[in-house]
N, C-alpha and C positions, 0 to 999 in steps of 0.2 A: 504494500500500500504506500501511494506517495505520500512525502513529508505534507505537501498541502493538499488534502481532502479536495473533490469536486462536491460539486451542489449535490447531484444525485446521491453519492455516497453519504455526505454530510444529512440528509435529508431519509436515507436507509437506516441510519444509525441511532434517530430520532425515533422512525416508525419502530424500529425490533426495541429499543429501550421503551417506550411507551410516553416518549416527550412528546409525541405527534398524535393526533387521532387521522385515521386512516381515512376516515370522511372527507377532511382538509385538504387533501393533495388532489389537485387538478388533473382529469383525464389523460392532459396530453403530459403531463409529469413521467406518468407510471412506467412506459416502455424501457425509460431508463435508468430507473429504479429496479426495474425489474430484472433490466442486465445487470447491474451493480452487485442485486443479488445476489445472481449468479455464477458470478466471477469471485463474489468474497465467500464463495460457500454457504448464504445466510437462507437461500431459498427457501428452505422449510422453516425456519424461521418465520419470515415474512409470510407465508403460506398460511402459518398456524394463529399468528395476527391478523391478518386480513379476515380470516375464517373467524374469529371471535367477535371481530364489529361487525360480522354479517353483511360483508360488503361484495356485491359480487363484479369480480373483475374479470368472467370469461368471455365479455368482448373486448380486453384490453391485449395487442398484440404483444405476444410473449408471456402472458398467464399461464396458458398450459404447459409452458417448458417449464415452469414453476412448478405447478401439480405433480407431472412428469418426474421433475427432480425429487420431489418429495417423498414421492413412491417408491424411488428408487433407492435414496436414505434409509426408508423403512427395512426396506428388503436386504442390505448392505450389511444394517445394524445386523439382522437377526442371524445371518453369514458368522458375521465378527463375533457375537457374544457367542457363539457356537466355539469358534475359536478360540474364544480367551478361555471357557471352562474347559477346555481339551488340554491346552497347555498350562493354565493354572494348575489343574489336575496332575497332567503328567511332572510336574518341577517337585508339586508337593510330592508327592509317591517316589521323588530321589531325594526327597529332604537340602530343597534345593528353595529358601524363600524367594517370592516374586513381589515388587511391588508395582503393581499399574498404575501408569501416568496418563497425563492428559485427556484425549477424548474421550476413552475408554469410560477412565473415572467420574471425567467432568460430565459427561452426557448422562449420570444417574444421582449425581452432588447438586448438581446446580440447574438444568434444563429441566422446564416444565414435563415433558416428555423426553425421554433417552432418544428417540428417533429423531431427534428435531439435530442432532448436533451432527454432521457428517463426518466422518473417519476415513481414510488414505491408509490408517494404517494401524496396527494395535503396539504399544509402547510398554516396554516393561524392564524396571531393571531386579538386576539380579547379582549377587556379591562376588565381588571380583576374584575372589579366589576361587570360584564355582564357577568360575564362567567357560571355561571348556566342557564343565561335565552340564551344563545349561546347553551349551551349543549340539551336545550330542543329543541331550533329550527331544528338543527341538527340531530335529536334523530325524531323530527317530520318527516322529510323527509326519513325516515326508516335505519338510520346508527345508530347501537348498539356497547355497548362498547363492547369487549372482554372478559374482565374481570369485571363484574358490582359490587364487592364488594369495590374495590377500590373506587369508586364513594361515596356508600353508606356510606362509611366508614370515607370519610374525605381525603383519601388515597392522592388522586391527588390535592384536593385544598390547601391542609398542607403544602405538599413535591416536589410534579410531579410540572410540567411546563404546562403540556400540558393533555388534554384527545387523545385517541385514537382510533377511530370509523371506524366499519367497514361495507360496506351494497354496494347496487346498482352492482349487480357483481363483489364483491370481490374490491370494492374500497376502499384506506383506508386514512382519514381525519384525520390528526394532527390538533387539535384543542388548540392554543395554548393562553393562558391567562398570561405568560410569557417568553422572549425571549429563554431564554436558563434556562438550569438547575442552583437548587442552590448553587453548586459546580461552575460553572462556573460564574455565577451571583448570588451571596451573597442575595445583596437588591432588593426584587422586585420591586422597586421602581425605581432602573435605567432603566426600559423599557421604561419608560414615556419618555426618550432622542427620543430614535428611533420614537415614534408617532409623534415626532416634524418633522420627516426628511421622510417622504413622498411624492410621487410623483403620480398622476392617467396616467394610461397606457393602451395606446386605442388597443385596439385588431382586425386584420382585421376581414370586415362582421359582426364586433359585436356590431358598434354602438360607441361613441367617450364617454369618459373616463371609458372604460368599467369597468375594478377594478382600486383600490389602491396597491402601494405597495412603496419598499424605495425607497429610493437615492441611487446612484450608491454608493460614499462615503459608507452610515448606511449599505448597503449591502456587502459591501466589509470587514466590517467589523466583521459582522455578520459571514460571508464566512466563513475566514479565524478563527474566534476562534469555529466555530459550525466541523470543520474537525480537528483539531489539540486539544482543550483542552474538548471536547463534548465531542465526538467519540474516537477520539485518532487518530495518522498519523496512526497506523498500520493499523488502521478498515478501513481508508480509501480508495475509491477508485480515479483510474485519471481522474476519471471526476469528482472529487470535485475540483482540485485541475484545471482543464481544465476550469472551470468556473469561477474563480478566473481571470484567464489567459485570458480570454475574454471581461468580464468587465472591466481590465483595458486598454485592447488596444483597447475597443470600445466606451467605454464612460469617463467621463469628472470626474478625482477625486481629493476633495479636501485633500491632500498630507497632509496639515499642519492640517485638522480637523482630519484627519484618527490617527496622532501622536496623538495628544491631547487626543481624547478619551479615545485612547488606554490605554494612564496613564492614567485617569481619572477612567476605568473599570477594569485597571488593568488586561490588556488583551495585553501586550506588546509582551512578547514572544510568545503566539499563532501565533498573526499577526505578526512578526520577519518570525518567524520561516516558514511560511505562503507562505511570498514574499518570502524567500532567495527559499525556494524547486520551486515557479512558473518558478522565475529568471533562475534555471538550468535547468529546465524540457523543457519550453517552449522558452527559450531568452526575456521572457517578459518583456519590461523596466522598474523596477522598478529604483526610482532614490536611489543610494548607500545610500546618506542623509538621506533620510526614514529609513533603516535600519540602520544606526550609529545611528540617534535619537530615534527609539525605546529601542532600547542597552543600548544604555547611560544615557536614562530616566528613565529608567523602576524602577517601585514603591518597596521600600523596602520590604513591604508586600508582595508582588504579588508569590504566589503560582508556581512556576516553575518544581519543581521537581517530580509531578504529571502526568502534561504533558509530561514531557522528557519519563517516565516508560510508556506513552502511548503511543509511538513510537515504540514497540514491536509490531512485527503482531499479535499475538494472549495476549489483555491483560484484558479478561473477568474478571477477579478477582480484578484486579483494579480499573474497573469496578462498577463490584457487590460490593466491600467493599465501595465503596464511597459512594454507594447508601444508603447502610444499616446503614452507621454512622451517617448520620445526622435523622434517624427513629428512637421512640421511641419504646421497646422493642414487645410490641404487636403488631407493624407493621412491624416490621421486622421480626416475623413470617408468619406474611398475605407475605409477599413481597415472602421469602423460599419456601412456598408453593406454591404461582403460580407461581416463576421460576421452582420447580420439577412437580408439575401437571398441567402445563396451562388449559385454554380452549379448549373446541373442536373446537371453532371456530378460537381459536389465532393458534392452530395445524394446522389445513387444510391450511388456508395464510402462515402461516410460512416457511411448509413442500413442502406445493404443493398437498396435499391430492385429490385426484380426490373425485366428490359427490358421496355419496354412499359408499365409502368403509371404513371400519374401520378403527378408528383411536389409538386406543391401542397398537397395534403392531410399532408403531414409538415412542412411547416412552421411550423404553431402547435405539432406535438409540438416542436419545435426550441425556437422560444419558449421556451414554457413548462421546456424542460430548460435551457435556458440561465437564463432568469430563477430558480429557482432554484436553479442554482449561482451566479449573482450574489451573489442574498441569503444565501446559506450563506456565501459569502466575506466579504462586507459584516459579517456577524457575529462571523465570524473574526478580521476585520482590529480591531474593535471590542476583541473580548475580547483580542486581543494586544495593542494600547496600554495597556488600562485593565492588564493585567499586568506590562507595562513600567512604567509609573508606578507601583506598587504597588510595586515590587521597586526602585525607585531610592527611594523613599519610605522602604522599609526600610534601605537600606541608608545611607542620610543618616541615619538614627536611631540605628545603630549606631555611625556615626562620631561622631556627636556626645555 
């Protein structure tokens, strides 16, 4: 999501928070709201609000791909929690803990309905010393990694955070043995905070503490630096940032742990920067305090000018480069190569490849989409020095 919201977005953000009534928005509004929707993921969302004011929009062009989306959500979901009880299952029975992150969790913590939240993928971590015997159990139940050199190679235990497994119709498991990357989390040894801050979360029909997963708090915090210093705001979509927006005005957070951490992880300005975008998007109460004491606090060290360059819509290069500096030269050739030849199987998930048809002919479309978001970034990164320089420039003038 861009740093500066459009109207329609600005105006989607309104309807799904419930700062708008759905009455108010003019005819010819909708179409592009209705895209907006559907590009940040919010579809069923909007779907399930519109449906409550009794508004009927199926002559409004692009309504039914709405519907459409939502039914499809529905049906996704019910795939996915199949899946997480199979591997939840199967981790417990090697005495192997699991804690579920993100959609998973957040689609039955904080969404009115679990079908309203849509998922890409299911998230789960699992203790780093277990994490081979995690990848085998996983790997058992017929989910293969995409790229198996990685593995072999040391690739993901070294560097990655996480393995990523794909199988059971195209479902795809983040299998995570660290919270967040080591760009964003230095010591893997700060994960060990978040196993303190767990909570079991009973699922209906499914039986009472059906999984584990955080604290509203450890999640909120996780939120907020996994969309701004992970990803980056641009990559973002509003339903990262709509999930943020929900957890705190559905559940209980402790304000003065969420600072503390923050300096502690050195995750201040993520989470700053996190609430101040929910704060405008949504009206969601964050207390101003919060954000003066992340500001104020915030660790000398703490890496900030990484994530600001991440706040470009397009900044694969920023990316890619961060990835590569912390690999030592022979993996960061393995790493070049499967960004320009991935998998057939990372293809088909990626692209959308129908079974069956060849997969060769999308990869100059790959090229060509990645070379220009190289060069997009490349420019990016450009116009942010010469900005920086400009503003230290200024401000040397001033001082003097």
């Amino acid at each position: 999501m861009s740093s500066a919201p459009t109207t329609p977005l600005i105006t989607l953000a309104a309807l799904v928070s419930g700062q708008r009534d759905p009455h108010t928005i003019p005819g010819s509004a909708w179409p592009e709201i209705i895209n907006a929707a559907l590009e940040n993921r919010l579809a069923p969302v909007l779907w399930w609000t519109v449906s409550r004011a009794e508004l009927n929009l199926n002559t409004i062009p692009g309504w039914q791909a709405v519907v459409q989306r939502s039914r499809r959500t529905a049906i996704s979901y019910t795939l996915l929690m199949h899946t997480q009880a199979q591997v939840n299952t199967a981790l417990a029975a090697a005495n192997i803990p699991a804690l579920w992150l993100k959609g998973i969790a957040l689609a039955h913590m904080i969404y009115p309905q679990p079908t309203l939240r849509p998922m890409s993928d299911l998230d789960v971590l699992i203790p780093y010393e277990q994490r081979r015997d995690a990848l085998a159990v996983v790997e058992g139940l017929g989910y293969q990694h995409p790229d198996p050199h990685k593995v072999v190679s040391g690739f993901d235990d070294s560097q990655m955070h996480h393995y990523v497994l794909i199988g059971g119709g195209n479902i795809i498991i983040e299998l995570h043995h660290q919270l967040a990357s080591r760009d964003v989390m230095p010591d893997p040894a700060q994960t060990a905070w978040f196993w303190t801050q767990t909570q079991p979360l009973t699922v209906e029909n499914a039986g009472p503490d059906s999984f584990l997963t955080l604290t509203p708090t450890a999640h909120l915090l996780h939120l907020c630096t996994h969309s701004i210093a992970q990803h980056g705001e641009g990559q973002v979509r509003l339903q990262q940032h709509f999930d943020v927006h929900l957890l705190i005005t559905n559940e209980a957070i402790n304000w003065p742990l969420v600072i503390d951490q923050a300096v502690e992880l050195k995750w201040t300005y993520a989470v700053e920067r996190a609430l101040t975008l929910v704060s405008r998007l949504f009206g969601t109460p964050v207390p101003k305090a919060v954000i003066t004491a992340l500001h104020t606090r915030r660790p000398s060290g703490e890496d900030v000018s990484t994530a600001v360059r991440l706040r470009e819509p397009d900044s694969r290069w920023v990316l890619l480069r961060r990835r590569l500096r912390r690999l030592p030269p022979q993996q960061r050739l393995v790493l070049v190569a499967a960004l320009i030849f991935p998998s057939r199987t990372y293809m088909q998930n990626r692209y959308h490849i129908p079974p069956g048809r060849m997969v060769w002919p999308y990869y100059p479309y790959r090229w060509f989409d990645q070379g220009r978001g190289v060069a997009r970034s490349l420019y990016n990164a450009v116009r942010f020095r010469l900005s920086r320089r400009q503003t230290g420039t200024t401000d040397r003038s001033r001082r003097s």
